[in-house]
Gaussian input, Z-matrix of N, CA and C with variables (Angstrom, degrees):
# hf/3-21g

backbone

0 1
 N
 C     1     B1
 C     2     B2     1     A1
 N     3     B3     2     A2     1     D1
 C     4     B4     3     A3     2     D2
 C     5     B5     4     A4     3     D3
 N     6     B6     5     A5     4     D4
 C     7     B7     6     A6     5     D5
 C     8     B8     7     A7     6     D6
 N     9     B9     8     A8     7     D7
 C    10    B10     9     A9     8     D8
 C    11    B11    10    A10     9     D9
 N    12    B12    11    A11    10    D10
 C    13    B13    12    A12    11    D11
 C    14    B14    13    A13    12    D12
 N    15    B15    14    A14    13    D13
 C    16    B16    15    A15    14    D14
 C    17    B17    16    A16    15    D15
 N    18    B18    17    A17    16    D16
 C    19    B19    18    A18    17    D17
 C    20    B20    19    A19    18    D18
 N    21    B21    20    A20    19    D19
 C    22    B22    21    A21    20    D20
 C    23    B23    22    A22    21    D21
 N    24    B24    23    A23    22    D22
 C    25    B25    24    A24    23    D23
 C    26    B26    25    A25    24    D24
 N    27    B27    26    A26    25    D25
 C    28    B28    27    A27    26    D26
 C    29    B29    28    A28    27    D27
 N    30    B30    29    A29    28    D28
 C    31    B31    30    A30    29    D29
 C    32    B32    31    A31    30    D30
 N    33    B33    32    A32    31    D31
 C    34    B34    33    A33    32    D32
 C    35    B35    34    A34    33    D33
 N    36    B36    35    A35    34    D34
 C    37    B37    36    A36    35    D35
 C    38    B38    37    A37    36    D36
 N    39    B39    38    A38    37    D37
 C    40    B40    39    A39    38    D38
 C    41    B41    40    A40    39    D39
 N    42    B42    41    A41    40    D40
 C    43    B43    42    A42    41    D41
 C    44    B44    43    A43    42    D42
 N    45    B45    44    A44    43    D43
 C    46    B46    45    A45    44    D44
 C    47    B47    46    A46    45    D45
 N    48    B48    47    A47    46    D46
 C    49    B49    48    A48    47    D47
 C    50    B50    49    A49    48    D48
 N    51    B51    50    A50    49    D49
 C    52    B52    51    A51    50    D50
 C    53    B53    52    A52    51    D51
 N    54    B54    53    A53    52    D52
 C    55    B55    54    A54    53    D53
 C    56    B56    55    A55    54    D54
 N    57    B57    56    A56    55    D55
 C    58    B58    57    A57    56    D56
 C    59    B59    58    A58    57    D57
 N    60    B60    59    A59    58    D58
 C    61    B61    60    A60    59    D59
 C    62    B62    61    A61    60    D60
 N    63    B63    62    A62    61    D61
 C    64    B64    63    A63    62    D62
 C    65    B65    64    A64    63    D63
 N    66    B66    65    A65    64    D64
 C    67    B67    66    A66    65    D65
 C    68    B68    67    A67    66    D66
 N    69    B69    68    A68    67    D67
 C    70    B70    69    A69    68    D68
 C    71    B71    70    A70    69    D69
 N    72    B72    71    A71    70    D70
 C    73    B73    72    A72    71    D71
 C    74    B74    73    A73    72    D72
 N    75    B75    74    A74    73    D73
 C    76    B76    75    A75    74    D74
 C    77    B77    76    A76    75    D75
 N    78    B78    77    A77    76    D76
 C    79    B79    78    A78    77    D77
 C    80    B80    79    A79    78    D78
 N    81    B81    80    A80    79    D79
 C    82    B82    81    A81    80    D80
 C    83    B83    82    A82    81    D81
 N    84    B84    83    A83    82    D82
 C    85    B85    84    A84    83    D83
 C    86    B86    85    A85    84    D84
 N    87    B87    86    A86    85    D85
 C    88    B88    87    A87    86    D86
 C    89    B89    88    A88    87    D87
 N    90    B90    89    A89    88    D88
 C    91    B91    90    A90    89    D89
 C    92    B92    91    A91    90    D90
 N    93    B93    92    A92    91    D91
 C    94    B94    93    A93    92    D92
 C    95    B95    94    A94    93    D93
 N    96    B96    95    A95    94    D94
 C    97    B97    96    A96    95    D95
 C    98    B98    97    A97    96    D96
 N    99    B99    98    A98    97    D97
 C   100   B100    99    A99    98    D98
 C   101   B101   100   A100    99    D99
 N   102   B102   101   A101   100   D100
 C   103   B103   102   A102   101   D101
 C   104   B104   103   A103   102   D102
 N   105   B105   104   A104   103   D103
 C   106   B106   105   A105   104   D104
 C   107   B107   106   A106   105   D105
 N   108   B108   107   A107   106   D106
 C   109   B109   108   A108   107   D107
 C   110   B110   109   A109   108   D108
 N   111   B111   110   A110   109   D109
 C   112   B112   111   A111   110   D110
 C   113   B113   112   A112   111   D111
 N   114   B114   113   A113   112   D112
 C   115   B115   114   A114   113   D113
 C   116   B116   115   A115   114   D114
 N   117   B117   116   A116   115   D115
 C   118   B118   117   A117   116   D116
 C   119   B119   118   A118   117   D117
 N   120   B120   119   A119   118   D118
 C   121   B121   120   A120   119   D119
 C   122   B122   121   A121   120   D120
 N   123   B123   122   A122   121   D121
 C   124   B124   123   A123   122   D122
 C   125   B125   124   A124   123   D123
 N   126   B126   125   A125   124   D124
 C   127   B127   126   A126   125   D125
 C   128   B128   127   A127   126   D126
 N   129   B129   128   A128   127   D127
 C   130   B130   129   A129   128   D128
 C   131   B131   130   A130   129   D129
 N   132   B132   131   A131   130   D130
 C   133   B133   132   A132   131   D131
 C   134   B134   133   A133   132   D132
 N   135   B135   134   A134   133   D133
 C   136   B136   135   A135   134   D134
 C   137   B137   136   A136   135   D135
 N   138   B138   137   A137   136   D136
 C   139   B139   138   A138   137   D137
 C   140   B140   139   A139   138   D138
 N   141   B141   140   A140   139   D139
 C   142   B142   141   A141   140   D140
 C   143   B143   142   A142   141   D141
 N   144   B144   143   A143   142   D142
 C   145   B145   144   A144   143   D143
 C   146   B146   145   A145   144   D144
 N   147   B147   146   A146   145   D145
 C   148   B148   147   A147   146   D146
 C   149   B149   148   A148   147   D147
 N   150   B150   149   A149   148   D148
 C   151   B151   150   A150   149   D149
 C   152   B152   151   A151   150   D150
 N   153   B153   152   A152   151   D151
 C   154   B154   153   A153   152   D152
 C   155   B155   154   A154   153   D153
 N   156   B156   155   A155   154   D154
 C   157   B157   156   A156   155   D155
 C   158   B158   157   A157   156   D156
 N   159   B159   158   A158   157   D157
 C   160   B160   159   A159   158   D158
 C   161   B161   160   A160   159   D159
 N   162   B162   161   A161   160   D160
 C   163   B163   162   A162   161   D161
 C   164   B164   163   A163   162   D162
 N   165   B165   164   A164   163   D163
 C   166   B166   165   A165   164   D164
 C   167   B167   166   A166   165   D165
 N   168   B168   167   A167   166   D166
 C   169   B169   168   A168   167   D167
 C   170   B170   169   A169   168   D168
 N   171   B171   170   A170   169   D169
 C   172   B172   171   A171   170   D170
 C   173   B173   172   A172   171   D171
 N   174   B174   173   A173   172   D172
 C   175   B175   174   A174   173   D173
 C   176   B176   175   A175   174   D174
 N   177   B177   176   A176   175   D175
 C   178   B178   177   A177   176   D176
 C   179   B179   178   A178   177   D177
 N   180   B180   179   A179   178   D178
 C   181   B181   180   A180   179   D179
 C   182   B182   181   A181   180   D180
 N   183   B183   182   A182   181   D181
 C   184   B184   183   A183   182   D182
 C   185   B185   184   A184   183   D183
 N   186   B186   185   A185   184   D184
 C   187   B187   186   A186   185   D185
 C   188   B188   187   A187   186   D186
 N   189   B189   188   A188   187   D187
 C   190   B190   189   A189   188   D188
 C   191   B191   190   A190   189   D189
 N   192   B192   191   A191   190   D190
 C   193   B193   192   A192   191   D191
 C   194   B194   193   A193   192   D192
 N   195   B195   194   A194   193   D193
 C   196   B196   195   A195   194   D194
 C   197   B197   196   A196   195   D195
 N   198   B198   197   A197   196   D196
 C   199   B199   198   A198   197   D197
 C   200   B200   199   A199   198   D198
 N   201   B201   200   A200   199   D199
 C   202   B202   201   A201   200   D200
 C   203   B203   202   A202   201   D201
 N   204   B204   203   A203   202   D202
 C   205   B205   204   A204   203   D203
 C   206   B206   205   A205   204   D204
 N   207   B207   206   A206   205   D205
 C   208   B208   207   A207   206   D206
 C   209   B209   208   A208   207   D207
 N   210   B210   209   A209   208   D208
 C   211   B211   210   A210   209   D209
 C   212   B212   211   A211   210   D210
 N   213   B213   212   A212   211   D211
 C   214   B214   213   A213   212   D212
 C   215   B215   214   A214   213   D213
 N   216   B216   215   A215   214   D214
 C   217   B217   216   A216   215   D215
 C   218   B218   217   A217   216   D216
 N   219   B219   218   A218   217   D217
 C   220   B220   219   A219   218   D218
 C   221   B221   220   A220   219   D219
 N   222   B222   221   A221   220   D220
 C   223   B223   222   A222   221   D221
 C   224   B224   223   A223   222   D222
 N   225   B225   224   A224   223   D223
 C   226   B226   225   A225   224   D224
 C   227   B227   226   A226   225   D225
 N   228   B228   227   A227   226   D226
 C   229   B229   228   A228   227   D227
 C   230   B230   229   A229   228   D228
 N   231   B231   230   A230   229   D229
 C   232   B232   231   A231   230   D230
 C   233   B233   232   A232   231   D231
 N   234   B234   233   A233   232   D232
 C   235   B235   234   A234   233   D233
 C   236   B236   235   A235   234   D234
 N   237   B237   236   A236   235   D235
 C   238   B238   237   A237   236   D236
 C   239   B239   238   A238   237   D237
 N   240   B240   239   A239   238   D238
 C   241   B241   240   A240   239   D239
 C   242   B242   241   A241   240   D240
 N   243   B243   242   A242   241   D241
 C   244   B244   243   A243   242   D242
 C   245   B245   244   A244   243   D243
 N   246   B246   245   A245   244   D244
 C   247   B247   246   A246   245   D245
 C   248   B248   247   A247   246   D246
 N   249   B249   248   A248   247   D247
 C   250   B250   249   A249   248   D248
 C   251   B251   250   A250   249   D249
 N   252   B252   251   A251   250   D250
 C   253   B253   252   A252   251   D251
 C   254   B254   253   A253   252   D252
 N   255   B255   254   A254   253   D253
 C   256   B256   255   A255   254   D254
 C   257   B257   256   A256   255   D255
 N   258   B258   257   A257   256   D256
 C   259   B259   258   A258   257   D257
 C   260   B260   259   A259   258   D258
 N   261   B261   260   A260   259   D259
 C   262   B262   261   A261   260   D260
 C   263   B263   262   A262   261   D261
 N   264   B264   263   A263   262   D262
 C   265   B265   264   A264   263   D263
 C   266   B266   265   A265   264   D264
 N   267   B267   266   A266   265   D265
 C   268   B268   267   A267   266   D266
 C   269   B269   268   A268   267   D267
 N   270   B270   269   A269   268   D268
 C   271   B271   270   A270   269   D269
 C   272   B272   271   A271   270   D270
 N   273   B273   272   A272   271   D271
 C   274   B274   273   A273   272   D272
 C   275   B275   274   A274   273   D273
 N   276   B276   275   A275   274   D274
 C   277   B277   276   A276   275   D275
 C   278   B278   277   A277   276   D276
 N   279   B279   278   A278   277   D277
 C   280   B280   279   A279   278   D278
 C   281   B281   280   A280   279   D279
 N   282   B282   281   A281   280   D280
 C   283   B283   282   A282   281   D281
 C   284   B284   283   A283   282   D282

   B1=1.4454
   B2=1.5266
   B3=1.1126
   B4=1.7816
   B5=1.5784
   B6=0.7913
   B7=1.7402
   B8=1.4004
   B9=0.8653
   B10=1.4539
   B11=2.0537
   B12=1.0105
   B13=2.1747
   B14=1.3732
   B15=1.2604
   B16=1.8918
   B17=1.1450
   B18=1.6011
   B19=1.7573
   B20=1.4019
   B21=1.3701
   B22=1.0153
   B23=1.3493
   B24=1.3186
   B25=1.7440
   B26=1.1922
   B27=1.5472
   B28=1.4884
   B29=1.5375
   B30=1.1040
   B31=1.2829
   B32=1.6668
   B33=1.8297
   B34=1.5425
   B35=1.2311
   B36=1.9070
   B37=1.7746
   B38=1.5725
   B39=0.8577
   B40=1.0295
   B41=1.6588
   B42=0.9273
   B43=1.9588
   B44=1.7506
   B45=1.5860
   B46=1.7808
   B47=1.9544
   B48=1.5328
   B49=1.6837
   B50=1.5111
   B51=1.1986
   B52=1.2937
   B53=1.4962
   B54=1.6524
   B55=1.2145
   B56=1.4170
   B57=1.3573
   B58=0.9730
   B59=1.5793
   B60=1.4898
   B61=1.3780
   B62=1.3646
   B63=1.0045
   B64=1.4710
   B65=1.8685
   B66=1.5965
   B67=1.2992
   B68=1.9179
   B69=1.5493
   B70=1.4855
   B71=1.2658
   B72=1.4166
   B73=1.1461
   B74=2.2444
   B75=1.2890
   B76=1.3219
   B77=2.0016
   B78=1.0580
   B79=1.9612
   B80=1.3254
   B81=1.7436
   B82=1.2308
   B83=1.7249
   B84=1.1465
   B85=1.5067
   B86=2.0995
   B87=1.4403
   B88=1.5749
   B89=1.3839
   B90=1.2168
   B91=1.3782
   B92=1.4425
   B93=1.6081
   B94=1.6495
   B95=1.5112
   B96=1.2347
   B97=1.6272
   B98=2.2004
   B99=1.7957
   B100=1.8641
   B101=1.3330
   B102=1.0851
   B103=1.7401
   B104=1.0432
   B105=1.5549
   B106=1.7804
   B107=1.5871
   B108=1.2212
   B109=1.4144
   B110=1.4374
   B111=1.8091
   B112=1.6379
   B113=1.8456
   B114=1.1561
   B115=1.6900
   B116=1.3576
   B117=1.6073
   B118=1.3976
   B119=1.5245
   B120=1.4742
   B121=1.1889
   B122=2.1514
   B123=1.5765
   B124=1.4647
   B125=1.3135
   B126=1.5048
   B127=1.4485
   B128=1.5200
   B129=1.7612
   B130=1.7914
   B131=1.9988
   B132=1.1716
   B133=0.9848
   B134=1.5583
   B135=1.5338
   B136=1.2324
   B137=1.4853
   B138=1.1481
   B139=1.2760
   B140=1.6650
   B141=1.4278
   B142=1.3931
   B143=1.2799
   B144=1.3970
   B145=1.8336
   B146=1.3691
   B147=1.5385
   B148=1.5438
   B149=1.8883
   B150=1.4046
   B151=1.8777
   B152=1.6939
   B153=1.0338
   B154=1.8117
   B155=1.8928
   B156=1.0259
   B157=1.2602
   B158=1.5709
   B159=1.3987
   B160=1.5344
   B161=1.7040
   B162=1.3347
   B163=1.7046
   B164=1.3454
   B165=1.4908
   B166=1.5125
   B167=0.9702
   B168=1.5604
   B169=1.1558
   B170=1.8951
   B171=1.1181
   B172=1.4369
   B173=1.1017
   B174=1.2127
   B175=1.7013
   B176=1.7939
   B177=1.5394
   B178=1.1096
   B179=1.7965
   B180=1.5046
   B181=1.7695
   B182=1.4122
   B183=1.3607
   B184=1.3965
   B185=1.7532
   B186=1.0769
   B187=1.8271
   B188=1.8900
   B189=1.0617
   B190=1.5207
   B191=1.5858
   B192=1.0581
   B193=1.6131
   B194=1.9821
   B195=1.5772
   B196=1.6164
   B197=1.5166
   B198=1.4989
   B199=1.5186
   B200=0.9531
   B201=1.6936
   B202=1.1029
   B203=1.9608
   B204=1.2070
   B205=1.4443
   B206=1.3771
   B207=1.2021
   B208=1.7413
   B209=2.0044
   B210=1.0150
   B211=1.8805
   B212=1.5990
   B213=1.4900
   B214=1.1607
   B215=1.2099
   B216=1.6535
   B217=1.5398
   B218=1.7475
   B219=1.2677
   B220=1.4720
   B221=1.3191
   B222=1.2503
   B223=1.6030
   B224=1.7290
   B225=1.7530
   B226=1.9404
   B227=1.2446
   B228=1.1449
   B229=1.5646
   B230=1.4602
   B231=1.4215
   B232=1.6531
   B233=2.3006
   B234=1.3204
   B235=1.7419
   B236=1.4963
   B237=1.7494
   B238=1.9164
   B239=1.2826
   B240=1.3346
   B241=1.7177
   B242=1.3988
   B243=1.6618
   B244=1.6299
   B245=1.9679
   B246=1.4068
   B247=1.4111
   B248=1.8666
   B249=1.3392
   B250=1.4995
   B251=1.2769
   B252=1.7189
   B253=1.3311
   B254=1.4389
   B255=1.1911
   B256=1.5962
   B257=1.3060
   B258=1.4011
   B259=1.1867
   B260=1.4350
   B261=1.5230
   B262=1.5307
   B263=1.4340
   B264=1.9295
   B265=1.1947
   B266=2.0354
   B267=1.0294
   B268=2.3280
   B269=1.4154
   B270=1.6707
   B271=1.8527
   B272=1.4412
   B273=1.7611
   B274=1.4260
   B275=1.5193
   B276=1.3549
   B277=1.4271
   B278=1.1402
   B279=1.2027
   B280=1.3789
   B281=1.3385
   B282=1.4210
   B283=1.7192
   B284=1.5060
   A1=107.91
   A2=102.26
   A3=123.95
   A4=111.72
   A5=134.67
   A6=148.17
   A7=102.72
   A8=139.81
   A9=123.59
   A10=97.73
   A11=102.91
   A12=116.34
   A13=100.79
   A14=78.88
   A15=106.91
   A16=101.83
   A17=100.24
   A18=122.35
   A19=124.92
   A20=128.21
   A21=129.96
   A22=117.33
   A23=101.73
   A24=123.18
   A25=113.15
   A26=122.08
   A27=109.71
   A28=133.95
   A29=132.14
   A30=127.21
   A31=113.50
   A32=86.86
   A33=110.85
   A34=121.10
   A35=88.23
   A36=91.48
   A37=134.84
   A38=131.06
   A39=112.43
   A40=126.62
   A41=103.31
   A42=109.38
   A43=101.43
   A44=110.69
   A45=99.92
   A46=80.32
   A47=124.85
   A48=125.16
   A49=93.92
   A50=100.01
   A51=99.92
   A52=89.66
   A53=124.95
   A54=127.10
   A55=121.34
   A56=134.91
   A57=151.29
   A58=127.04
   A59=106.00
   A60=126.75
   A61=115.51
   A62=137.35
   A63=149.46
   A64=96.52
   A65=95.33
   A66=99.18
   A67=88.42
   A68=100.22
   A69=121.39
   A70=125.80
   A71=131.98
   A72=121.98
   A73=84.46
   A74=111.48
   A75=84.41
   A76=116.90
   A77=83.44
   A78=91.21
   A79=97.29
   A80=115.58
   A81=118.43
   A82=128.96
   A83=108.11
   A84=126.92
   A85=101.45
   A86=96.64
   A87=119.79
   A88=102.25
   A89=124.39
   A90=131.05
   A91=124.84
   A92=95.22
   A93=108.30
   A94=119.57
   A95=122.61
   A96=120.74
   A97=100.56
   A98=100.15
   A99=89.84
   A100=121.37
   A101=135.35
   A102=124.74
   A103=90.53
   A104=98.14
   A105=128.34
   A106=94.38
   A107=119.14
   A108=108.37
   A109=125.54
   A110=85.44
   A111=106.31
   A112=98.06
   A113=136.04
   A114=139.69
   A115=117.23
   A116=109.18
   A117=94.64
   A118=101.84
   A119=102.77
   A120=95.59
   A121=106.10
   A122=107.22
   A123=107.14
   A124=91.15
   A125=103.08
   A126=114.50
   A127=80.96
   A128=118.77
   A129=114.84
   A130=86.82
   A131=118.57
   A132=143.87
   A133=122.40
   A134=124.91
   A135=125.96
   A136=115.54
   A137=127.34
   A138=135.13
   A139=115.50
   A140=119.25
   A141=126.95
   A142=115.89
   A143=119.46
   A144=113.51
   A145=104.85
   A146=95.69
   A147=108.57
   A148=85.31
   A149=93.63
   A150=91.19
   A151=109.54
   A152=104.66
   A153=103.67
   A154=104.68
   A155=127.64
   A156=107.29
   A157=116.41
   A158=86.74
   A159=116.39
   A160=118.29
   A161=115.74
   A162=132.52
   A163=106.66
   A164=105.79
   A165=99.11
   A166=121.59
   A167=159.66
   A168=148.40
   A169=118.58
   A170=104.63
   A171=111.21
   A172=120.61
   A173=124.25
   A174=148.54
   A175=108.56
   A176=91.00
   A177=93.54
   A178=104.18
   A179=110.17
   A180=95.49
   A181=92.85
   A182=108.44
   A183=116.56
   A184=114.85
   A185=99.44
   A186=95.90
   A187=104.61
   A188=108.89
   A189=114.66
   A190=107.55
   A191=117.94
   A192=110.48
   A193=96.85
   A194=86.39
   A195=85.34
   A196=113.73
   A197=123.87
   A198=123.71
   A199=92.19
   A200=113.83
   A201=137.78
   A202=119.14
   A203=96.77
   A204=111.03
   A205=130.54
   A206=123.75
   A207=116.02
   A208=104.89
   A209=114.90
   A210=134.66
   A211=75.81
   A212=159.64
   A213=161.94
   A214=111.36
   A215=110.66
   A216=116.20
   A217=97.21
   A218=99.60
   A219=108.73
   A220=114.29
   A221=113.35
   A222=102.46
   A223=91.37
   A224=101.96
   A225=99.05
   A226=88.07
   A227=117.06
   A228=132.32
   A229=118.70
   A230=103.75
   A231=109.94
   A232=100.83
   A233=82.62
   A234=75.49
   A235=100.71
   A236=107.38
   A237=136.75
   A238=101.87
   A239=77.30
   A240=108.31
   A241=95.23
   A242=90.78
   A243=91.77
   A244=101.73
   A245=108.66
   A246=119.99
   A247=101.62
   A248=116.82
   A249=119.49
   A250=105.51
   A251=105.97
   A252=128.28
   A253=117.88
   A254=129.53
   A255=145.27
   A256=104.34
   A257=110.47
   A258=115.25
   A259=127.58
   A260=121.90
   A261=125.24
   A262=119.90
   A263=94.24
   A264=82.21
   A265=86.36
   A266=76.12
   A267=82.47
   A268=92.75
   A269=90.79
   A270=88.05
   A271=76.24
   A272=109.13
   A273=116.84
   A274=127.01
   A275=131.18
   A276=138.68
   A277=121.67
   A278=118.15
   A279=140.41
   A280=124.54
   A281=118.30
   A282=124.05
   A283=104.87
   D1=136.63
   D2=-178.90
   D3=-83.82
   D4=138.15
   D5=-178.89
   D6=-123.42
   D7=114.45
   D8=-177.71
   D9=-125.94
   D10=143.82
   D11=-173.34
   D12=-146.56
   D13=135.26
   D14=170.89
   D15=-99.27
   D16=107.75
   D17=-163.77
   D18=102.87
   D19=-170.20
   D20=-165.62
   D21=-109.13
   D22=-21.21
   D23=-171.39
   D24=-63.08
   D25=-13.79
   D26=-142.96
   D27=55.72
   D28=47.70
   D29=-125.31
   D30=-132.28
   D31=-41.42
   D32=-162.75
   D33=-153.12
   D34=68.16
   D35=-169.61
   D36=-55.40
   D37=148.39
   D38=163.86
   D39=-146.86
   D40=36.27
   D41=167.79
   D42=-174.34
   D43=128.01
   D44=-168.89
   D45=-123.02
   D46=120.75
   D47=-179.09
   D48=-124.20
   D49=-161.72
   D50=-173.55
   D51=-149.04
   D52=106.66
   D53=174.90
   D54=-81.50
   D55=139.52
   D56=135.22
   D57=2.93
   D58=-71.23
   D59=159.45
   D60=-152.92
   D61=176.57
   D62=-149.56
   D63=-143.69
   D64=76.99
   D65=174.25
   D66=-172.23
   D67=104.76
   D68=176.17
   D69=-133.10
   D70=148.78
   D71=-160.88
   D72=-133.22
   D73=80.81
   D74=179.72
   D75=-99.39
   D76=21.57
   D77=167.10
   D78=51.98
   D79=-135.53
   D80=165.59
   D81=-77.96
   D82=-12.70
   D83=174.85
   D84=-49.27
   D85=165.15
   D86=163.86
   D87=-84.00
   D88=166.99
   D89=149.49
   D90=-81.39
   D91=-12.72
   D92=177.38
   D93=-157.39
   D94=141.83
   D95=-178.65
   D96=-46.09
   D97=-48.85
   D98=161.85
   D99=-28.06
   D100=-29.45
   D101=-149.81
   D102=-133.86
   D103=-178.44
   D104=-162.24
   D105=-112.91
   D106=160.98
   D107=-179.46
   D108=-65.91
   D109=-33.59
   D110=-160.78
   D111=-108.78
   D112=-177.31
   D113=178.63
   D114=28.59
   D115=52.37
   D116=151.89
   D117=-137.89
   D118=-178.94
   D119=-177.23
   D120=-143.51
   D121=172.82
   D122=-171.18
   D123=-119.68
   D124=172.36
   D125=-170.00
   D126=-159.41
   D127=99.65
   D128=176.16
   D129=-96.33
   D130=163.12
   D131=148.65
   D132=-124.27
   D133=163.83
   D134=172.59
   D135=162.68
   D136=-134.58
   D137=-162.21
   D138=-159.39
   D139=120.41
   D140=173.81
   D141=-90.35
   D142=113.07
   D143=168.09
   D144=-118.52
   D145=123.30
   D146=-161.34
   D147=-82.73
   D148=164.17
   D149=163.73
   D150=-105.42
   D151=-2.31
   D152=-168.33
   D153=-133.53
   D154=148.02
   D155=150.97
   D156=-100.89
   D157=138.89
   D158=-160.02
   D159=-163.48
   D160=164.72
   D161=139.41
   D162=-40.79
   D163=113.67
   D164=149.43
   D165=-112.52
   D166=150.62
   D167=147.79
   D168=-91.25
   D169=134.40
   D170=170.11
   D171=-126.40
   D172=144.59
   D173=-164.45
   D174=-112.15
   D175=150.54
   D176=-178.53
   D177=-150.81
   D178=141.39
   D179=178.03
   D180=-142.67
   D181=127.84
   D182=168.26
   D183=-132.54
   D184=162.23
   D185=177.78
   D186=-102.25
   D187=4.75
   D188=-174.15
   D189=-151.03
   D190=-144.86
   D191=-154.34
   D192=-96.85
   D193=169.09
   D194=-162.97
   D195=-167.64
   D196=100.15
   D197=179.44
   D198=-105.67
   D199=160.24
   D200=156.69
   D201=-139.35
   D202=105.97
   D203=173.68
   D204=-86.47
   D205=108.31
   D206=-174.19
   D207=-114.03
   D208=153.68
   D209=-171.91
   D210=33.83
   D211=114.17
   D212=-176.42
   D213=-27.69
   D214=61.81
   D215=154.43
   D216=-112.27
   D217=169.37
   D218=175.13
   D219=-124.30
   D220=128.34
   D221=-135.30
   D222=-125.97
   D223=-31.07
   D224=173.62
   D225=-108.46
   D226=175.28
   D227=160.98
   D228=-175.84
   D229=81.82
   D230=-173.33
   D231=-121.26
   D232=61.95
   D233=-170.28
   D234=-92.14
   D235=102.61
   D236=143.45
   D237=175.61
   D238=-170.88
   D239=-164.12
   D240=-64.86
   D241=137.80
   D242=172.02
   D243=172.42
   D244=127.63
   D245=-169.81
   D246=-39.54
   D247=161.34
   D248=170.48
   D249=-43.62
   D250=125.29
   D251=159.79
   D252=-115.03
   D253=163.73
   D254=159.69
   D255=-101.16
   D256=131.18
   D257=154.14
   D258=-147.22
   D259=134.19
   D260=175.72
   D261=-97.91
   D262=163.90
   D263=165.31
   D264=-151.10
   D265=-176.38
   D266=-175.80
   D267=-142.27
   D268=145.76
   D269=165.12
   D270=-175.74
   D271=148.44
   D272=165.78
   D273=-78.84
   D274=131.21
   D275=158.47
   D276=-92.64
   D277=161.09
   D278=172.48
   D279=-93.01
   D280=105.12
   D281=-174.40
   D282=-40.21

């Protein structure tokens, strides 16, 4: 599930969808006629079912700030401004 805020705060939602996957490229565009192109921010939630137990690694690219929390660890944590980055992280699951 998608959270979508006008701004950074989390503050002032304004569109809650339910995406597909969490892999977008919106350039200079909005993600939605709701939002501004530029200062807002998402908040996806959901659920990982691994098929194997194993290492996973997950990626992440943002042009601005960017956590990523998995079983409530926080596993990226690069929150500001800052040109497109990559970022990983690994942790084992359970098939």
């Amino acid at each position: 599930m998608g959270e979508y805020y006008q701004g950074v705060a989390f503050d002032q939602r304004r569109l809650v969808r339910i995406d597909q996957s969490v892999n977008f490229n919106w350039g200079s565009g909005a993600p939605d006629p709701a939002l501004p192109s530029d200062n807002f921010s998402v908040r996806w939630s959901g659920m990982i079912l691994p098929s194997l137990s194993e290492t996973y690694t997950f990626y992440v690219n943002s042009d601005d700030g960017v956590r990523l929390w998995i079983d409530g660890q926080l596993r990226i944590d690069d929150w500001h401004d800052h040109p497109a980055q990559e970022h990983s992280a690994s942790m084992y699951l359970e098939g």
